[in-house]
C-alpha positions as CSV (number, residue, x, y, z in Angstrom):
1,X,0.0,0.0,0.0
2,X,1.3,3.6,-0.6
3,X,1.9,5.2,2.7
4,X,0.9,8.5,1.0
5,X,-2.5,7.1,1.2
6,X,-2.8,5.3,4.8
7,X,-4.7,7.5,7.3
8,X,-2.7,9.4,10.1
9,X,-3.7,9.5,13.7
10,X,-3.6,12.8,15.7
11,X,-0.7,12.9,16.1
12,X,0.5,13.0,12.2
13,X,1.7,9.3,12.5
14,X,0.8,6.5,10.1
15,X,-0.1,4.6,12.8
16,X,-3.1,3.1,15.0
17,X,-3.6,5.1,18.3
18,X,-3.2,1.6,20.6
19,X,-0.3,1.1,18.6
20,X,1.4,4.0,18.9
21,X,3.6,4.9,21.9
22,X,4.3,8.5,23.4
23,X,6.4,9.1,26.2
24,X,4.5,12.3,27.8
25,X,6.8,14.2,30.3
26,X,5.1,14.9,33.5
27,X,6.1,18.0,35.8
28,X,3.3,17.2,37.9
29,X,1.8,20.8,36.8
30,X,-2.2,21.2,35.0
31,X,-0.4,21.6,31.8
32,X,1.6,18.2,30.8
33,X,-1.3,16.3,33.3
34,X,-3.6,17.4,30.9
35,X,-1.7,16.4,27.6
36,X,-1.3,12.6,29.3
37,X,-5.2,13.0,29.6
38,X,-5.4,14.0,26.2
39,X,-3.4,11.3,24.8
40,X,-4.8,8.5,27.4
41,X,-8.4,9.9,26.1
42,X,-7.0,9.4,22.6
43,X,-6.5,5.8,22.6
44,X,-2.7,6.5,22.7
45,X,-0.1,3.3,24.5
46,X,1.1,6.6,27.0
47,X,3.9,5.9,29.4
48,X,4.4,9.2,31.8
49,X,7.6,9.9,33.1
50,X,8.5,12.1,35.7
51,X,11.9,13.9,35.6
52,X,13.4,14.3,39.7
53,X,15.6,17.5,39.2
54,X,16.9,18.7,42.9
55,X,16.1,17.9,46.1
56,X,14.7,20.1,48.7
57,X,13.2,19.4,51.6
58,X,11.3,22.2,52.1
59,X,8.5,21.7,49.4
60,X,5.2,21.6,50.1
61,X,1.9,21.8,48.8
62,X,2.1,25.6,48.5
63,X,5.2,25.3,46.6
64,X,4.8,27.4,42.8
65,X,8.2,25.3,41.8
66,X,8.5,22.8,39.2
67,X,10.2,19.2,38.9
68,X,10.2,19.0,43.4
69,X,8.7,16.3,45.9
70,X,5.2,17.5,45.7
71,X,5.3,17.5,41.8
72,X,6.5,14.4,41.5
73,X,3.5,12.5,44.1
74,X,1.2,14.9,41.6
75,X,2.4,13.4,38.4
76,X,2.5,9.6,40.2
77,X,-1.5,10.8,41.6
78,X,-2.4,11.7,38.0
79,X,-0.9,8.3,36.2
80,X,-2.5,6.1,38.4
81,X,-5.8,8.3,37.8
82,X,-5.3,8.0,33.8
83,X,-4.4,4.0,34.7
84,X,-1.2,4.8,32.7
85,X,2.5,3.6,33.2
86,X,4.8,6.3,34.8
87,X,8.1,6.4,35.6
88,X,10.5,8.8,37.4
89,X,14.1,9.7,35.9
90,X,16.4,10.6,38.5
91,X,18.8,13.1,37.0
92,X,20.0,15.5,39.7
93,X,23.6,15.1,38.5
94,X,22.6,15.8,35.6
95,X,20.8,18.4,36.4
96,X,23.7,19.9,38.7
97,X,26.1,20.0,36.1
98,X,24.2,21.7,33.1
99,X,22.0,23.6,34.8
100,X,22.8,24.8,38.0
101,X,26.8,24.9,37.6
102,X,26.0,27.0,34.9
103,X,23.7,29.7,36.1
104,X,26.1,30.1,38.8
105,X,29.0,30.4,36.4
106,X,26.9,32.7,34.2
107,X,25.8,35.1,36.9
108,X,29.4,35.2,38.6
109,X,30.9,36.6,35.3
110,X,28.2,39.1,35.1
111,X,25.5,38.0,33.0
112,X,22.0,37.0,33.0
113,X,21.2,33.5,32.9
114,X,18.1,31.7,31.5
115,X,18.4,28.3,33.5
116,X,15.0,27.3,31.7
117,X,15.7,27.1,28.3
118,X,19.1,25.4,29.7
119,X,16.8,23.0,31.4
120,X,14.7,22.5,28.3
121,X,18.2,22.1,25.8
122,X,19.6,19.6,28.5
123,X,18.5,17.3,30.4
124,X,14.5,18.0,28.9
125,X,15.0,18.0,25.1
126,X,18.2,15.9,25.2
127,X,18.4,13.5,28.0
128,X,14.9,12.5,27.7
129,X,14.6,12.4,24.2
130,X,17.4,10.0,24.1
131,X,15.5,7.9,26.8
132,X,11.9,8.3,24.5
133,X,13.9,6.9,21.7
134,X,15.9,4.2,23.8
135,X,11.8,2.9,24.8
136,X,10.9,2.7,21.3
137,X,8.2,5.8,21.6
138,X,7.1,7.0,18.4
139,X,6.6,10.5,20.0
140,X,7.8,12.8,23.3
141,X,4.7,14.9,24.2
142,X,5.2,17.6,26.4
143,X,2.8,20.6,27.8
144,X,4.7,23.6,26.4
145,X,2.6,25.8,24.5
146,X,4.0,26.1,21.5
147,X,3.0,25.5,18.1
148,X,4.3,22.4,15.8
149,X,3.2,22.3,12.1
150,X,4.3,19.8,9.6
151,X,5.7,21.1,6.2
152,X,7.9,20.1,3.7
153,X,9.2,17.0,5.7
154,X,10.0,18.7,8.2
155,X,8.1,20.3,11.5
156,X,8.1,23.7,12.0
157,X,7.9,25.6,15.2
158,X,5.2,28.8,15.9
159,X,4.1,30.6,18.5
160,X,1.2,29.4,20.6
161,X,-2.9,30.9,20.2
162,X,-2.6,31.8,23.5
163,X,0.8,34.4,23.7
164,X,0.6,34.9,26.8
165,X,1.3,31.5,27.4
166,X,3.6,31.3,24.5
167,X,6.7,29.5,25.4
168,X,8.5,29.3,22.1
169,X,11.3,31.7,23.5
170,X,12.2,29.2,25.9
171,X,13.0,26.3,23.2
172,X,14.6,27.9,20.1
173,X,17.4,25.6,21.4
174,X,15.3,22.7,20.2
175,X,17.3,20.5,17.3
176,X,15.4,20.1,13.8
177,X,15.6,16.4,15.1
178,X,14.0,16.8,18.3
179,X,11.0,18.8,16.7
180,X,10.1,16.4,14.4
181,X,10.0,13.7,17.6
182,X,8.3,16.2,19.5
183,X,4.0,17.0,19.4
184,X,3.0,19.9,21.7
185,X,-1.2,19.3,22.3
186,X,-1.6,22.8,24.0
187,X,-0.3,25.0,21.3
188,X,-3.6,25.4,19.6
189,X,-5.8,26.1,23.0
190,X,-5.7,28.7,25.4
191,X,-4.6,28.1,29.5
192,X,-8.3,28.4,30.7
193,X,-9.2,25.5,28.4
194,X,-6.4,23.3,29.5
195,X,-7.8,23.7,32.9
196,X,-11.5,22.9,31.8
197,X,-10.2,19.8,30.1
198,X,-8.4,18.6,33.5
199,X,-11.8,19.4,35.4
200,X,-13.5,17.0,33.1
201,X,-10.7,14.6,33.7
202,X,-11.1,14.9,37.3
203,X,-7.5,15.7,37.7
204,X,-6.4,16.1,40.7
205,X,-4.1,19.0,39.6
206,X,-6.8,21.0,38.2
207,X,-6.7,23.9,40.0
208,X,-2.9,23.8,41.1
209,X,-1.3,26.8,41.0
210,X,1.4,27.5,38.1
211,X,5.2,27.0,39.0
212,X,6.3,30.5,38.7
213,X,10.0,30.7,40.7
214,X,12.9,28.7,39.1
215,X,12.8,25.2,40.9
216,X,15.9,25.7,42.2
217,X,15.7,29.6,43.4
218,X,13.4,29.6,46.2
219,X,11.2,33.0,46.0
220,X,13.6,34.3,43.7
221,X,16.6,34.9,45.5
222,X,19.1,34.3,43.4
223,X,22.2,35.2,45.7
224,X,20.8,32.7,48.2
225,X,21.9,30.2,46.0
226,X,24.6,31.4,44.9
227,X,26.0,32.0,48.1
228,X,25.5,28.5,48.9
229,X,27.8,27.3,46.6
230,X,30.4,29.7,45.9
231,X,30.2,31.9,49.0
232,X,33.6,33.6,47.4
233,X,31.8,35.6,44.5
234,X,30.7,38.0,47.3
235,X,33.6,40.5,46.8
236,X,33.1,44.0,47.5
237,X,33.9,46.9,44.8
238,X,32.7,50.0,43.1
239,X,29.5,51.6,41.3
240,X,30.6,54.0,39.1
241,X,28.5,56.1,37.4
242,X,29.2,56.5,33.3
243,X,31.6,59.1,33.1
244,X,33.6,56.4,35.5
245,X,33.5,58.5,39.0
246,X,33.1,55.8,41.7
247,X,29.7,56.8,43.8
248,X,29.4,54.0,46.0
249,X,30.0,50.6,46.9
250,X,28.3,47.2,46.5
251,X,28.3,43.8,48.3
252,X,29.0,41.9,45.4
253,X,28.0,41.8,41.2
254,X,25.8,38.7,41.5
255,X,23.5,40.9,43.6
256,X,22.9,43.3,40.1
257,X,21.6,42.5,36.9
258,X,21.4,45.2,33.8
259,X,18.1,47.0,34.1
260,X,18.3,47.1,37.5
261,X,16.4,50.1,39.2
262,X,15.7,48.8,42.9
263,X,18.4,48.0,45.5
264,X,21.6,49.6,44.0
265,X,22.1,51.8,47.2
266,X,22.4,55.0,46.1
267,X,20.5,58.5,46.6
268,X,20.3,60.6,43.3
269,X,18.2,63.0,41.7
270,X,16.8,61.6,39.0
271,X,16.7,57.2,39.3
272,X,19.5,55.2,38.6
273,X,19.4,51.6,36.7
274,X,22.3,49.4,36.4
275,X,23.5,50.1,33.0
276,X,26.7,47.6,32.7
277,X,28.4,45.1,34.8
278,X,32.3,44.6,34.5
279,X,32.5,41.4,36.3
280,X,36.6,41.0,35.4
281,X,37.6,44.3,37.2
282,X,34.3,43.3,40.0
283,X,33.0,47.1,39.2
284,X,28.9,48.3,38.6
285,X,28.1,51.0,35.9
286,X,25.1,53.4,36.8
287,X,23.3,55.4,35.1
288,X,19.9,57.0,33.6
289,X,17.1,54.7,32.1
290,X,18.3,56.2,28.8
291,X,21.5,54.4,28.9
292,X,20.2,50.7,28.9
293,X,19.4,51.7,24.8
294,X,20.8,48.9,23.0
295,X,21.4,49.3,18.9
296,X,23.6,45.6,18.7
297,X,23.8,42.3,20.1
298,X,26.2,39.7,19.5
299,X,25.5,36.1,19.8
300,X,27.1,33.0,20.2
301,X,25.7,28.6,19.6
302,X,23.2,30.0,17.4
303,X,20.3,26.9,16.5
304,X,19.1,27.3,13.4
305,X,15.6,26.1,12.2
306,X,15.2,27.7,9.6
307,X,17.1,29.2,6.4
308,X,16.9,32.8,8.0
309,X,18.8,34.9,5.2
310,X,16.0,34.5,2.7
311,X,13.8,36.0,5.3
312,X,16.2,39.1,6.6
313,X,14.0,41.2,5.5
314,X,11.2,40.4,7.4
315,X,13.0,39.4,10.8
316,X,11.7,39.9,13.9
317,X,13.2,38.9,17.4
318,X,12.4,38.4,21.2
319,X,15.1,39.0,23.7
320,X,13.1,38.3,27.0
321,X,10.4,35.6,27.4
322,X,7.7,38.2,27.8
323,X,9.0,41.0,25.6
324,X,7.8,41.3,22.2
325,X,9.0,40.8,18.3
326,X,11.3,44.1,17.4
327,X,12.4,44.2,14.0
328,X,16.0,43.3,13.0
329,X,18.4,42.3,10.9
330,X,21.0,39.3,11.6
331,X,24.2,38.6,9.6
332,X,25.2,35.4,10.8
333,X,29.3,33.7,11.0
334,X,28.9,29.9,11.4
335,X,27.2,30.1,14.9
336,X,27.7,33.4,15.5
337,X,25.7,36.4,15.0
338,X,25.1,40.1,14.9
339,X,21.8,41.9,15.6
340,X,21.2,45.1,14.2
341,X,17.7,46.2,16.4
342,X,15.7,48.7,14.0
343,X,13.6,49.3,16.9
344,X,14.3,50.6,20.6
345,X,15.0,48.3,23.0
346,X,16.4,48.6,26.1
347,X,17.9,46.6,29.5
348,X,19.3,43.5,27.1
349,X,21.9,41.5,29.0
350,X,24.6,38.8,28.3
351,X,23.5,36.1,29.2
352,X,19.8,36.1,27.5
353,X,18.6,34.4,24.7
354,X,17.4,36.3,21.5
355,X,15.1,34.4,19.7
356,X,14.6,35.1,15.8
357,X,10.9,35.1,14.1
358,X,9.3,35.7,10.8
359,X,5.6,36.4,10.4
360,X,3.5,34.2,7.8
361,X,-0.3,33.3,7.5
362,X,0.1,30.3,9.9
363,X,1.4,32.8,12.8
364,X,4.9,34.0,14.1
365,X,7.3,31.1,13.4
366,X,10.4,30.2,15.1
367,X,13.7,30.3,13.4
368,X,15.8,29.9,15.8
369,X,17.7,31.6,18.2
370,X,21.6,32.2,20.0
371,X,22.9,33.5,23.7
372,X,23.7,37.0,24.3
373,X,27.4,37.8,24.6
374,X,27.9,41.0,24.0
375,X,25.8,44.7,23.7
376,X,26.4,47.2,22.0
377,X,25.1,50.7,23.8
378,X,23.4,53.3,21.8
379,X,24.5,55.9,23.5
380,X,27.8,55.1,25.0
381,X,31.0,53.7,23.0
382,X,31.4,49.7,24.0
Protein backbone atom coordinates (compact mmCIF):
# COMPACT_ATOMS: atom_id res chain seq x y z
CA UNK A 1 0.00 0.00 0.00
CA UNK A 2 1.26 3.59 -0.61
CA UNK A 3 1.89 5.22 2.70
CA UNK A 4 0.89 8.55 1.01
CA UNK A 5 -2.53 7.08 1.20
CA UNK A 6 -2.84 5.26 4.78
CA UNK A 7 -4.66 7.46 7.25
CA UNK A 8 -2.67 9.37 10.08
CA UNK A 9 -3.68 9.51 13.72
CA UNK A 10 -3.64 12.80 15.74
CA UNK A 11 -0.71 12.85 16.07
CA UNK A 12 0.54 12.97 12.22
CA UNK A 13 1.74 9.32 12.51
CA UNK A 14 0.80 6.49 10.07
CA UNK A 15 -0.06 4.55 12.80
CA UNK A 16 -3.07 3.08 15.04
CA UNK A 17 -3.60 5.15 18.32
CA UNK A 18 -3.17 1.63 20.60
CA UNK A 19 -0.25 1.10 18.62
CA UNK A 20 1.41 4.04 18.87
CA UNK A 21 3.57 4.86 21.88
CA UNK A 22 4.26 8.45 23.43
CA UNK A 23 6.45 9.13 26.18
CA UNK A 24 4.46 12.25 27.77
CA UNK A 25 6.78 14.25 30.31
CA UNK A 26 5.08 14.94 33.54
CA UNK A 27 6.11 17.96 35.78
CA UNK A 28 3.27 17.22 37.90
CA UNK A 29 1.76 20.83 36.80
CA UNK A 30 -2.23 21.18 35.01
CA UNK A 31 -0.39 21.57 31.78
CA UNK A 32 1.58 18.19 30.84
CA UNK A 33 -1.26 16.32 33.28
CA UNK A 34 -3.64 17.39 30.87
CA UNK A 35 -1.72 16.42 27.65
CA UNK A 36 -1.31 12.60 29.31
CA UNK A 37 -5.21 12.96 29.61
CA UNK A 38 -5.44 14.01 26.18
CA UNK A 39 -3.45 11.31 24.77
CA UNK A 40 -4.83 8.50 27.44
CA UNK A 41 -8.37 9.88 26.10
CA UNK A 42 -7.04 9.36 22.56
CA UNK A 43 -6.46 5.84 22.63
CA UNK A 44 -2.73 6.51 22.70
CA UNK A 45 -0.13 3.33 24.46
CA UNK A 46 1.10 6.61 27.04
CA UNK A 47 3.92 5.90 29.35
CA UNK A 48 4.42 9.24 31.80
CA UNK A 49 7.60 9.87 33.10
CA UNK A 50 8.48 12.13 35.66
CA UNK A 51 11.95 13.89 35.62
CA UNK A 52 13.45 14.33 39.66
CA UNK A 53 15.64 17.54 39.24
CA UNK A 54 16.86 18.70 42.91
CA UNK A 55 16.09 17.86 46.10
CA UNK A 56 14.72 20.10 48.69
CA UNK A 57 13.23 19.36 51.56
CA UNK A 58 11.27 22.19 52.09
CA UNK A 59 8.50 21.70 49.40
CA UNK A 60 5.17 21.62 50.14
CA UNK A 61 1.93 21.82 48.81
CA UNK A 62 2.06 25.55 48.46
CA UNK A 63 5.23 25.30 46.62
CA UNK A 64 4.85 27.39 42.77
CA UNK A 65 8.24 25.25 41.76
CA UNK A 66 8.51 22.77 39.19
CA UNK A 67 10.23 19.18 38.94
CA UNK A 68 10.18 19.00 43.35
CA UNK A 69 8.65 16.30 45.91
CA UNK A 70 5.15 17.45 45.72
CA UNK A 71 5.27 17.54 41.83
CA UNK A 72 6.55 14.35 41.52
CA UNK A 73 3.46 12.55 44.08
CA UNK A 74 1.16 14.89 41.62
CA UNK A 75 2.36 13.38 38.43
CA UNK A 76 2.50 9.65 40.23
CA UNK A 77 -1.48 10.76 41.59
CA UNK A 78 -2.42 11.75 37.98
CA UNK A 79 -0.91 8.32 36.22
CA UNK A 80 -2.52 6.07 38.45
CA UNK A 81 -5.78 8.32 37.81
CA UNK A 82 -5.33 8.01 33.80
CA UNK A 83 -4.38 3.98 34.67
CA UNK A 84 -1.22 4.84 32.73
CA UNK A 85 2.45 3.57 33.20
CA UNK A 86 4.83 6.27 34.80
CA UNK A 87 8.08 6.42 35.62
CA UNK A 88 10.45 8.76 37.41
CA UNK A 89 14.14 9.71 35.90
CA UNK A 90 16.43 10.63 38.46
CA UNK A 91 18.77 13.14 37.03
CA UNK A 92 20.03 15.48 39.65
CA UNK A 93 23.57 15.14 38.54
CA UNK A 94 22.62 15.85 35.58
CA UNK A 95 20.81 18.37 36.37
CA UNK A 96 23.69 19.93 38.72
CA UNK A 97 26.06 19.99 36.07
CA UNK A 98 24.16 21.74 33.11
CA UNK A 99 22.00 23.62 34.78
CA UNK A 100 22.85 24.79 38.04
CA UNK A 101 26.82 24.91 37.61
CA UNK A 102 26.00 27.02 34.88
CA UNK A 103 23.73 29.65 36.10
CA UNK A 104 26.10 30.06 38.84
CA UNK A 105 28.97 30.36 36.43
CA UNK A 106 26.92 32.67 34.16
CA UNK A 107 25.77 35.08 36.87
CA UNK A 108 29.41 35.25 38.57
CA UNK A 109 30.85 36.63 35.31
CA UNK A 110 28.25 39.09 35.08
CA UNK A 111 25.47 38.04 33.04
CA UNK A 112 22.02 37.02 33.02
CA UNK A 113 21.21 33.51 32.87
CA UNK A 114 18.13 31.72 31.48
CA UNK A 115 18.43 28.35 33.53
CA UNK A 116 15.03 27.27 31.69
CA UNK A 117 15.65 27.13 28.30
CA UNK A 118 19.07 25.41 29.70
CA UNK A 119 16.83 23.05 31.42
CA UNK A 120 14.73 22.54 28.31
CA UNK A 121 18.22 22.12 25.79
CA UNK A 122 19.55 19.63 28.49
CA UNK A 123 18.46 17.26 30.41
CA UNK A 124 14.55 18.00 28.86
CA UNK A 125 15.03 17.98 25.06
CA UNK A 126 18.22 15.88 25.20
CA UNK A 127 18.41 13.54 27.96
CA UNK A 128 14.92 12.50 27.74
CA UNK A 129 14.56 12.43 24.16
CA UNK A 130 17.41 10.00 24.09
CA UNK A 131 15.53 7.91 26.76
CA UNK A 132 11.93 8.26 24.54
CA UNK A 133 13.86 6.87 21.67
CA UNK A 134 15.86 4.19 23.78
CA UNK A 135 11.83 2.93 24.77
CA UNK A 136 10.90 2.72 21.27
CA UNK A 137 8.17 5.83 21.58
CA UNK A 138 7.10 7.00 18.40
CA UNK A 139 6.55 10.52 19.98
CA UNK A 140 7.81 12.83 23.30
CA UNK A 141 4.68 14.86 24.23
CA UNK A 142 5.19 17.59 26.38
CA UNK A 143 2.77 20.61 27.75
CA UNK A 144 4.66 23.65 26.41
CA UNK A 145 2.60 25.82 24.46
CA UNK A 146 4.00 26.06 21.53
CA UNK A 147 2.98 25.51 18.13
CA UNK A 148 4.30 22.40 15.78
CA UNK A 149 3.17 22.32 12.14
CA UNK A 150 4.27 19.80 9.57
CA UNK A 151 5.69 21.08 6.24
CA UNK A 152 7.95 20.05 3.72
CA UNK A 153 9.20 17.02 5.67
CA UNK A 154 9.98 18.66 8.20
CA UNK A 155 8.13 20.30 11.52
CA UNK A 156 8.08 23.66 11.96
CA UNK A 157 7.89 25.56 15.23
CA UNK A 158 5.25 28.85 15.87
CA UNK A 159 4.11 30.63 18.54
CA UNK A 160 1.23 29.37 20.63
CA UNK A 161 -2.92 30.91 20.23
CA UNK A 162 -2.57 31.85 23.48
CA UNK A 163 0.82 34.35 23.70
CA UNK A 164 0.56 34.94 26.81
CA UNK A 165 1.26 31.49 27.38
CA UNK A 166 3.57 31.27 24.47
CA UNK A 167 6.74 29.51 25.43
CA UNK A 168 8.55 29.28 22.07
CA UNK A 169 11.34 31.66 23.47
CA UNK A 170 12.21 29.17 25.91
CA UNK A 171 13.01 26.32 23.22
CA UNK A 172 14.58 27.87 20.15
CA UNK A 173 17.40 25.64 21.37
CA UNK A 174 15.31 22.67 20.17
CA UNK A 175 17.32 20.49 17.35
CA UNK A 176 15.40 20.13 13.82
CA UNK A 177 15.60 16.36 15.09
CA UNK A 178 14.01 16.84 18.25
CA UNK A 179 11.02 18.78 16.73
CA UNK A 180 10.09 16.43 14.43
CA UNK A 181 10.04 13.69 17.59
CA UNK A 182 8.32 16.16 19.54
CA UNK A 183 4.04 16.97 19.37
CA UNK A 184 3.04 19.88 21.72
CA UNK A 185 -1.17 19.31 22.27
CA UNK A 186 -1.58 22.85 23.96
CA UNK A 187 -0.26 25.00 21.26
CA UNK A 188 -3.64 25.42 19.56
CA UNK A 189 -5.82 26.07 23.01
CA UNK A 190 -5.68 28.75 25.38
CA UNK A 191 -4.63 28.14 29.49
CA UNK A 192 -8.26 28.44 30.69
CA UNK A 193 -9.23 25.47 28.36
CA UNK A 194 -6.43 23.31 29.50
CA UNK A 195 -7.79 23.68 32.92
CA UNK A 196 -11.45 22.90 31.84
CA UNK A 197 -10.17 19.81 30.08
CA UNK A 198 -8.39 18.56 33.48
CA UNK A 199 -11.76 19.43 35.42
CA UNK A 200 -13.48 17.05 33.06
CA UNK A 201 -10.70 14.61 33.65
CA UNK A 202 -11.09 14.87 37.30
CA UNK A 203 -7.48 15.69 37.72
CA UNK A 204 -6.38 16.14 40.66
CA UNK A 205 -4.10 18.99 39.58
CA UNK A 206 -6.82 21.01 38.23
CA UNK A 207 -6.75 23.87 39.96
CA UNK A 208 -2.93 23.77 41.06
CA UNK A 209 -1.34 26.82 41.02
CA UNK A 210 1.42 27.47 38.05
CA UNK A 211 5.20 26.96 38.96
CA UNK A 212 6.33 30.51 38.73
CA UNK A 213 10.01 30.65 40.71
CA UNK A 214 12.92 28.74 39.09
CA UNK A 215 12.81 25.17 40.88
CA UNK A 216 15.93 25.66 42.21
CA UNK A 217 15.72 29.57 43.42
CA UNK A 218 13.37 29.62 46.17
CA UNK A 219 11.22 32.96 46.02
CA UNK A 220 13.57 34.29 43.68
CA UNK A 221 16.56 34.92 45.52
CA UNK A 222 19.07 34.30 43.44
CA UNK A 223 22.21 35.22 45.67
CA UNK A 224 20.85 32.74 48.15
CA UNK A 225 21.90 30.16 45.98
CA UNK A 226 24.60 31.41 44.88
CA UNK A 227 25.95 32.02 48.13
CA UNK A 228 25.46 28.46 48.85
CA UNK A 229 27.75 27.28 46.58
CA UNK A 230 30.37 29.75 45.92
CA UNK A 231 30.17 31.91 49.04
CA UNK A 232 33.57 33.63 47.44
CA UNK A 233 31.85 35.63 44.52
CA UNK A 234 30.65 37.96 47.30
CA UNK A 235 33.56 40.51 46.80
CA UNK A 236 33.07 44.05 47.46
CA UNK A 237 33.92 46.87 44.82
CA UNK A 238 32.70 49.99 43.05
CA UNK A 239 29.49 51.61 41.30
CA UNK A 240 30.64 54.03 39.13
CA UNK A 241 28.55 56.06 37.45
CA UNK A 242 29.20 56.48 33.30
CA UNK A 243 31.57 59.13 33.08
CA UNK A 244 33.63 56.40 35.50
CA UNK A 245 33.48 58.50 39.02
CA UNK A 246 33.09 55.79 41.67
CA UNK A 247 29.72 56.85 43.83
CA UNK A 248 29.44 54.05 46.01
CA UNK A 249 30.04 50.58 46.90
CA UNK A 250 28.34 47.25 46.46
CA UNK A 251 28.34 43.84 48.27
CA UNK A 252 28.96 41.94 45.36
CA UNK A 253 28.00 41.83 41.24
CA UNK A 254 25.80 38.73 41.50
CA UNK A 255 23.46 40.89 43.58
CA UNK A 256 22.94 43.26 40.14
CA UNK A 257 21.60 42.51 36.92
CA UNK A 258 21.35 45.21 33.81
CA UNK A 259 18.08 47.03 34.09
CA UNK A 260 18.31 47.07 37.48
CA UNK A 261 16.37 50.08 39.25
CA UNK A 262 15.66 48.81 42.92
CA UNK A 263 18.40 47.99 45.50
CA UNK A 264 21.65 49.64 44.04
CA UNK A 265 22.14 51.76 47.19
CA UNK A 266 22.40 54.96 46.14
CA UNK A 267 20.49 58.50 46.56
CA UNK A 268 20.30 60.62 43.32
CA UNK A 269 18.20 62.97 41.71
CA UNK A 270 16.81 61.64 39.03
CA UNK A 271 16.68 57.22 39.29
CA UNK A 272 19.47 55.19 38.56
CA UNK A 273 19.40 51.61 36.69
CA UNK A 274 22.27 49.37 36.36
CA UNK A 275 23.49 50.11 33.01
CA UNK A 276 26.71 47.61 32.72
CA UNK A 277 28.39 45.12 34.77
CA UNK A 278 32.35 44.61 34.46
CA UNK A 279 32.48 41.39 36.29
CA UNK A 280 36.62 40.98 35.41
CA UNK A 281 37.60 44.27 37.23
CA UNK A 282 34.28 43.29 39.99
CA UNK A 283 32.95 47.09 39.19
CA UNK A 284 28.95 48.30 38.64
CA UNK A 285 28.08 50.98 35.90
CA UNK A 286 25.07 53.39 36.85
CA UNK A 287 23.26 55.43 35.12
CA UNK A 288 19.87 57.02 33.60
CA UNK A 289 17.08 54.70 32.05
CA UNK A 290 18.29 56.25 28.82
CA UNK A 291 21.53 54.41 28.91
CA UNK A 292 20.16 50.75 28.91
CA UNK A 293 19.39 51.67 24.84
CA UNK A 294 20.80 48.86 23.02
CA UNK A 295 21.39 49.27 18.91
CA UNK A 296 23.64 45.61 18.66
CA UNK A 297 23.78 42.32 20.10
CA UNK A 298 26.18 39.68 19.53
CA UNK A 299 25.52 36.12 19.79
CA UNK A 300 27.12 32.95 20.19
CA UNK A 301 25.74 28.63 19.56
CA UNK A 302 23.22 30.02 17.37
CA UNK A 303 20.31 26.90 16.46
CA UNK A 304 19.10 27.34 13.38
CA UNK A 305 15.64 26.14 12.19
CA UNK A 306 15.15 27.66 9.59
CA UNK A 307 17.15 29.21 6.45
CA UNK A 308 16.92 32.78 7.96
CA UNK A 309 18.83 34.91 5.23
CA UNK A 310 16.02 34.49 2.68
CA UNK A 311 13.82 36.01 5.33
CA UNK A 312 16.25 39.14 6.58
CA UNK A 313 14.00 41.20 5.52
CA UNK A 314 11.20 40.36 7.39
CA UNK A 315 13.04 39.44 10.75
CA UNK A 316 11.69 39.89 13.94
CA UNK A 317 13.22 38.93 17.44
CA UNK A 318 12.38 38.35 21.23
CA UNK A 319 15.06 38.99 23.69
CA UNK A 320 13.10 38.32 27.00
CA UNK A 321 10.45 35.57 27.38
CA UNK A 322 7.74 38.23 27.84
CA UNK A 323 8.97 41.03 25.61
CA UNK A 324 7.77 41.32 22.20
CA UNK A 325 8.98 40.75 18.27
CA UNK A 326 11.28 44.09 17.36
CA UNK A 327 12.37 44.22 14.03
CA UNK A 328 16.01 43.35 13.02
CA UNK A 329 18.43 42.31 10.91
CA UNK A 330 21.00 39.34 11.60
CA UNK A 331 24.22 38.59 9.64
CA UNK A 332 25.18 35.39 10.83
CA UNK A 333 29.34 33.72 10.99
CA UNK A 334 28.93 29.94 11.41
CA UNK A 335 27.24 30.14 14.89
CA UNK A 336 27.66 33.41 15.50
CA UNK A 337 25.75 36.38 14.97
CA UNK A 338 25.09 40.07 14.88
CA UNK A 339 21.79 41.86 15.63
CA UNK A 340 21.22 45.14 14.15
CA UNK A 341 17.72 46.19 16.43
CA UNK A 342 15.74 48.70 13.98
CA UNK A 343 13.59 49.32 16.86
CA UNK A 344 14.28 50.60 20.55
CA UNK A 345 15.03 48.28 23.03
CA UNK A 346 16.41 48.59 26.14
CA UNK A 347 17.88 46.56 29.45
CA UNK A 348 19.27 43.54 27.11
CA UNK A 349 21.94 41.55 28.96
CA UNK A 350 24.63 38.75 28.34
CA UNK A 351 23.55 36.09 29.15
CA UNK A 352 19.76 36.11 27.50
CA UNK A 353 18.60 34.39 24.65
CA UNK A 354 17.43 36.31 21.45
CA UNK A 355 15.14 34.37 19.66
CA UNK A 356 14.56 35.06 15.81
CA UNK A 357 10.85 35.06 14.14
CA UNK A 358 9.26 35.72 10.81
CA UNK A 359 5.55 36.42 10.39
CA UNK A 360 3.51 34.23 7.76
CA UNK A 361 -0.33 33.29 7.51
CA UNK A 362 0.14 30.28 9.95
CA UNK A 363 1.38 32.80 12.79
CA UNK A 364 4.94 33.98 14.09
CA UNK A 365 7.29 31.14 13.37
CA UNK A 366 10.41 30.16 15.09
CA UNK A 367 13.73 30.30 13.44
CA UNK A 368 15.76 29.95 15.80
CA UNK A 369 17.72 31.55 18.19
CA UNK A 370 21.60 32.20 19.98
CA UNK A 371 22.86 33.53 23.72
CA UNK A 372 23.69 37.03 24.30
CA UNK A 373 27.40 37.76 24.58
CA UNK A 374 27.87 41.03 24.04
CA UNK A 375 25.79 44.71 23.70
CA UNK A 376 26.39 47.22 21.97
CA UNK A 377 25.09 50.74 23.78
CA UNK A 378 23.38 53.28 21.79
CA UNK A 379 24.48 55.90 23.54
CA UNK A 380 27.76 55.11 25.01
CA UNK A 381 30.95 53.70 22.96
CA UNK A 382 31.42 49.71 23.97
Amino acid sequence: MNLSLKKTNSLGLNKKPQDTKVVVAMSGGVDSSTVAGLMKKAGYNVLGITLKLYDDAKNSKESRQCCAGQDILDAKKVSQKLNIEHKILYYQKRFKRDVIDSFINSYVSGETPIPCVQCNQTVKFRDLYSCARELKADALVTGHYVKRVQANGNAEMYRAVDLTRDQSYFLFATTQEQLNFLRFPLGDIEKKETRKIALNLNLNVADKPDSQDICFVPNGDYASVIQKYKPESFRKGEILNINGSVIGKHNGIINFTIGQRKGIGISHEEPLYVIDILAKENKVIVGNKKYLSISKIYLKDVNLLSNIEKDNEKIFIKVRSTGRLIKAKIFLNKQDAEVILEEEESGISPGQACVFYSKNKLGDKVLGGGWITRTVNKYLST
